[in-house]
N, C-alpha and C positions, 0 to 999 in steps of 0.2 A: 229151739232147744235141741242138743246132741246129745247122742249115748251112742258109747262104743262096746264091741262084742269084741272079744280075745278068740281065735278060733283057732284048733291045732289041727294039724294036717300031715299024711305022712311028710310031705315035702318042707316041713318045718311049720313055725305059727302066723298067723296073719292076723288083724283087725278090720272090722269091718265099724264104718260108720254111719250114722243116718240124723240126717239135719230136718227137722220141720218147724216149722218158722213159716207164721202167715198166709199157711196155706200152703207154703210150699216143702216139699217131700224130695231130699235129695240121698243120695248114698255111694257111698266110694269104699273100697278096699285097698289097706296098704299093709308093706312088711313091719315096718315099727308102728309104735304108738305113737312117738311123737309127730312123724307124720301125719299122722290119722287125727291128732289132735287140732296141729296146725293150718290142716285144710278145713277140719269144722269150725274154727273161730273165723277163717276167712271168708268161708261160704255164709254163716250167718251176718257177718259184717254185709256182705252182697246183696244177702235179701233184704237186711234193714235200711241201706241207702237206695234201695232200687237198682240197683247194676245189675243182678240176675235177670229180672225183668228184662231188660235193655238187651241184653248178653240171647234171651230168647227171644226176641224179637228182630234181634241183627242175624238168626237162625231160619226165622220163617219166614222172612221176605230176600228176595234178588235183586241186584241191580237192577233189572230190568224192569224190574217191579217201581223201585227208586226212581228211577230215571223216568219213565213214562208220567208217575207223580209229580215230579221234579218239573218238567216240560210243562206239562198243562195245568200248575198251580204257580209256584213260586218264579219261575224264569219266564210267565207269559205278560208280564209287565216292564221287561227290561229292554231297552232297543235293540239291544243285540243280541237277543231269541232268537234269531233264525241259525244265527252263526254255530252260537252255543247249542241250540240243537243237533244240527248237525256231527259235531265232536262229541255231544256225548251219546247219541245211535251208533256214534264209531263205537267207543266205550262199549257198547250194549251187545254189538257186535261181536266184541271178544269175548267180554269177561258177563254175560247178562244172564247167564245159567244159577255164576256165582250166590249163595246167599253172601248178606252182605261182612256176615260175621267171617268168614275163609275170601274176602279182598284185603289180600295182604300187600304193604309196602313191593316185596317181590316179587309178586303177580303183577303188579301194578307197572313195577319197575322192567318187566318181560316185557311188557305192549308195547310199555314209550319207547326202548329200542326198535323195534321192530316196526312202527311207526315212523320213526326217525330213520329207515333203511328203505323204506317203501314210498315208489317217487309218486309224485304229484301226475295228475291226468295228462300234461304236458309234456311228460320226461322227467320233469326240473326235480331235483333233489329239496328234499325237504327242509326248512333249517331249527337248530334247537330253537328258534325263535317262536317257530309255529308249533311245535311237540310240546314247549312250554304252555301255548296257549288249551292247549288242549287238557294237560294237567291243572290247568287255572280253573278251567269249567268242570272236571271232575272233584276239584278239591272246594270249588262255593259249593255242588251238590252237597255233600257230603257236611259241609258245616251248617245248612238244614235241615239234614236227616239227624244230626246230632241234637243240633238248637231246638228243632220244631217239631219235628214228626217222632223223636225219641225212637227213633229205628235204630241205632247203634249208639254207642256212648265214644266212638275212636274216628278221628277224621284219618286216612290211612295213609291218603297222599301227604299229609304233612313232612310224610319220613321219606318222601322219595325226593332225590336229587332232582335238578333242575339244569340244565341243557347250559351252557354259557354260551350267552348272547355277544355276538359282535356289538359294537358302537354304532355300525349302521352308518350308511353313505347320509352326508348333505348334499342334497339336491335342487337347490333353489332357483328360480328365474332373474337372468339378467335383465336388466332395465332394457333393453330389445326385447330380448324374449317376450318381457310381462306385458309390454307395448303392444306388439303383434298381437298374442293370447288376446289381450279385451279389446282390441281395434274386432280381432275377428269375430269373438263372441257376440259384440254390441253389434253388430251387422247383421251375422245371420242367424244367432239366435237370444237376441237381445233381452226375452221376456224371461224366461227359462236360467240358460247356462250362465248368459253372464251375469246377472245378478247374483246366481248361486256360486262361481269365481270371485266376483269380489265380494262377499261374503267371508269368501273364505280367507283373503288375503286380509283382508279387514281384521279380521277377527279372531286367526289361527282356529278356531273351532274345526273338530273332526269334520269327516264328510256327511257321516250319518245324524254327526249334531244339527249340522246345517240344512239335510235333506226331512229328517225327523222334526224339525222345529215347530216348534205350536203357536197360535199367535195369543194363547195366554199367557206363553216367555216371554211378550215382546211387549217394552212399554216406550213407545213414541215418543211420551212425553217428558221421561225420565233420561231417554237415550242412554235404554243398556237393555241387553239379554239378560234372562236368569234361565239357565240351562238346570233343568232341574231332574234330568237324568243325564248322568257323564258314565264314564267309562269306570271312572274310579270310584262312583256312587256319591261323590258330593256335588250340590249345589255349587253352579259355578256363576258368577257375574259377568256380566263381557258388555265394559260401555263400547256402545258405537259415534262411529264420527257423524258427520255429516252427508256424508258421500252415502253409507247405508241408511241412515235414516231415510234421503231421500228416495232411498230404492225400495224399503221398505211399507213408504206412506204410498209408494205409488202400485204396489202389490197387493196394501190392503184395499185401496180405493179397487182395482180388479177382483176381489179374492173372492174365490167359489165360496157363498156363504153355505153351503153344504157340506162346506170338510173345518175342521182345527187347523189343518197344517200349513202352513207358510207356503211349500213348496207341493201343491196335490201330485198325483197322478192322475190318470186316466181312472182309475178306482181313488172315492175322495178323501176315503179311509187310509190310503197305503202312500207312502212319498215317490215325486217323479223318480222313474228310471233314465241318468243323464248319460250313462255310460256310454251310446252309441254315437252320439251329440260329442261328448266329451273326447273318445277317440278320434271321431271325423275333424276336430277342431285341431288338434294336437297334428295331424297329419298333413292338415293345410297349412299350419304356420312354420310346418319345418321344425318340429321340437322335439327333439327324441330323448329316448330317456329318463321320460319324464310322467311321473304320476300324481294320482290326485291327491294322493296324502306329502306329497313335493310340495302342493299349495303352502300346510302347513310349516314344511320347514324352510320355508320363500320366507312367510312371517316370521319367525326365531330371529332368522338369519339377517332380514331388514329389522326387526327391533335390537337385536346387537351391534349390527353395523350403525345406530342412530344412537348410542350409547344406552342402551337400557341395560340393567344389570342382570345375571344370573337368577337372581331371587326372581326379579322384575317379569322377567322371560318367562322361570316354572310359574307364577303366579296366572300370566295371560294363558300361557298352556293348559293349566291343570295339573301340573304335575306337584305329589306331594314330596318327593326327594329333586336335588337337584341333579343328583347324576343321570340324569335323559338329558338336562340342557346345556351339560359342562361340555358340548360335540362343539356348542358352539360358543365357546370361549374366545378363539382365535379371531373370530371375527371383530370382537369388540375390541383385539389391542389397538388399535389406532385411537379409537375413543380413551380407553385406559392411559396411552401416553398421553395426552392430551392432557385428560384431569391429574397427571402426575407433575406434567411443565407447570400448571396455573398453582398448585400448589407450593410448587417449589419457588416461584417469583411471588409469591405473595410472603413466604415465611424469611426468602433469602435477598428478595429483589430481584430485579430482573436486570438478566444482562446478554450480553452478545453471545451469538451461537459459536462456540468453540469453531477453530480449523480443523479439519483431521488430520491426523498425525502425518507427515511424510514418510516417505520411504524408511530413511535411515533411523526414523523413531524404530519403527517396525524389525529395522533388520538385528539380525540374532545377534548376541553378544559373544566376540570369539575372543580365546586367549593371548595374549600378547607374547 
């Protein structure tokens, strides 16, 4: 309920309002009335849906507060916690004083520059590709805090612009290349790397899918994975051939029955670390330029080049839009002409492959 006070002053008249509603006791002063009016109908509107509430609670808590929550409750089930962690102690870094009700779009929007201008431990320049990821992880926070914790009622990064991503290089192994890579692997470290290489080539699954794997995703006898954490949070299937299978009946016949994971480490809780294996492999075979997430676009690039379709490709991948795997369109036209000759003799007949044209077809037409 509101009631307003008329109040005269030398400096002219003013109003004063006062909202109590549910317990809660508000009050504001303005030069008109209808201002005065207008804000008490909204501020009770506030308190009857709950948005006041929210509005004081995105007050008494800080990022920093959010984020420490955010880490050791809702992102400590996801496999790429450590990563996610990481980006948002950056976050926490800057802006972790903030409550969360004053993280605005353009505070927000200050970091990511400045982030995006600040190199990597390397030297290397940063790319909006990475600044992006780091807006990804502060903007899932953020639609937890809203969803679950009712810390704020506003996800903030939603308003903030997002970096345009290049296309990004294809990088795939030639039939050499990929020959040397697992002659090497299977040599000298047959039990470990190469298994987890053709895994990868097998199946395009991420690195961490493949290193994370559990062997309650894996059904032998089905011949398929069910990834049941992805990148993009859905359930993904991924049948395997034969060639995995057998590597896999032959992993579980060894497997530490102390750990879940396909692939242990030395800790049987945590996945091998392949990275030093992985480089040394890559240095003997003479392959430069080349990384582990290449494995995967090795597979794209052999499922397009064997005619599989776009849809085909983002379905093996993961991906829910096609535009990640239109990079590799090109590869498939040889396929594509292909199924365009068999249809055109099937609907026209088949007939002799045209001459090409000679010279004088070609040459320009001059006036007489």
């Amino acid at each position: 309920m509101s009631c307003i006070e008329k109040r005269q002053r030398k400096r002219g008249k003013s109003y004063r309002v006062k909202v109590r509603l549910k317990g809660v006791s508000k009050s504001a002063t303005f030069p008109k009335k209808d201002d005065a009016e207008r804000w008490a109908s909204k501020t009770e509107t506030m308190i009857r849906e709950g948005h006041f509430f929210r509005t004081e609670e995105a007050k008494r808590h800080t990022l920093a507060e959010l984020i420490e929550r955010y880490i050791s409750g809702a992102l400590a089930s996801k496999r790429d916690k450590a990563q996610r962690a990481v980006q948002l102690r950056w976050w926490k870094s800057k802006l972790g004083d903030h409550p969360l009700a004053y993280v605005t779009p353009a505070l927000i929007a200050e970091q990511r520059d400045k982030l995006l201008h600040q190199p990597l431990a390397n030297g290397a320049a940063r790319t909006p590709a990475t600044v992006n990821r780091y807006l990804a992880a502060l903007s899932a926070m953020f639609t937890v805090a809203v969803k679950e914790y009712g810390w704020t009622e506003d996800n903030p990064v939603t308003r903030v612009l997002r970096g345009k991503e290049s296309r990004g290089r294809i990088r795939f192994l030639s039939n050499e290349e990929r020959e040397r890579l697992l002659t090497f692997c299977r040599e000298k470290n047959p039990h470990d790397l190469y298994h987890a290489v053709m895994l990868a080539l097998a199946t395009g699954a991420r690195k961490m899918e493949i290193l994370g794997l559990r062997w309650n995703e894996v059904d032998l006898k089905r011949g398929v994975i069910t990834l049941l954490e992805t990148k993009n949070g859905e359930i993904r299937v991924l049948p395997i051939g034969d060639h995995v299978k057998s590597i896999l009946h032959d992993r579980f016949n060894a497997r530490n029955l102390n750990s879940p994971l396909v692939f242990p480490g030395k800790n049987p809780n945590r996945p091998i670390d392949l990275r030093t294996s992985w480089n040394f492999a890559l240095m003997m075979t003479k392959i430069d330029d080349f990384r582990w997430h290449d494995l995967r676009h090795s597979t794209a690039s052999y499922l397009a080049m064997n005619g599989a379709t776009i849809q085909e490709i983002a379905d093996v991948l993961g991906h829910k839009t096609l535009s990640m795997v239109k990079r590799y369109s090109h590869l498939s036209e040889q396929h594509t002409t292909g199924v365009i000759n068999r249809m055109n003799n099937a609907i026209f007949g088949k007939m002799d492959s045209p001459q090409p044209p000679s010279d004088s077809v070609n040459a320009p037409l001059t006036p007489r």
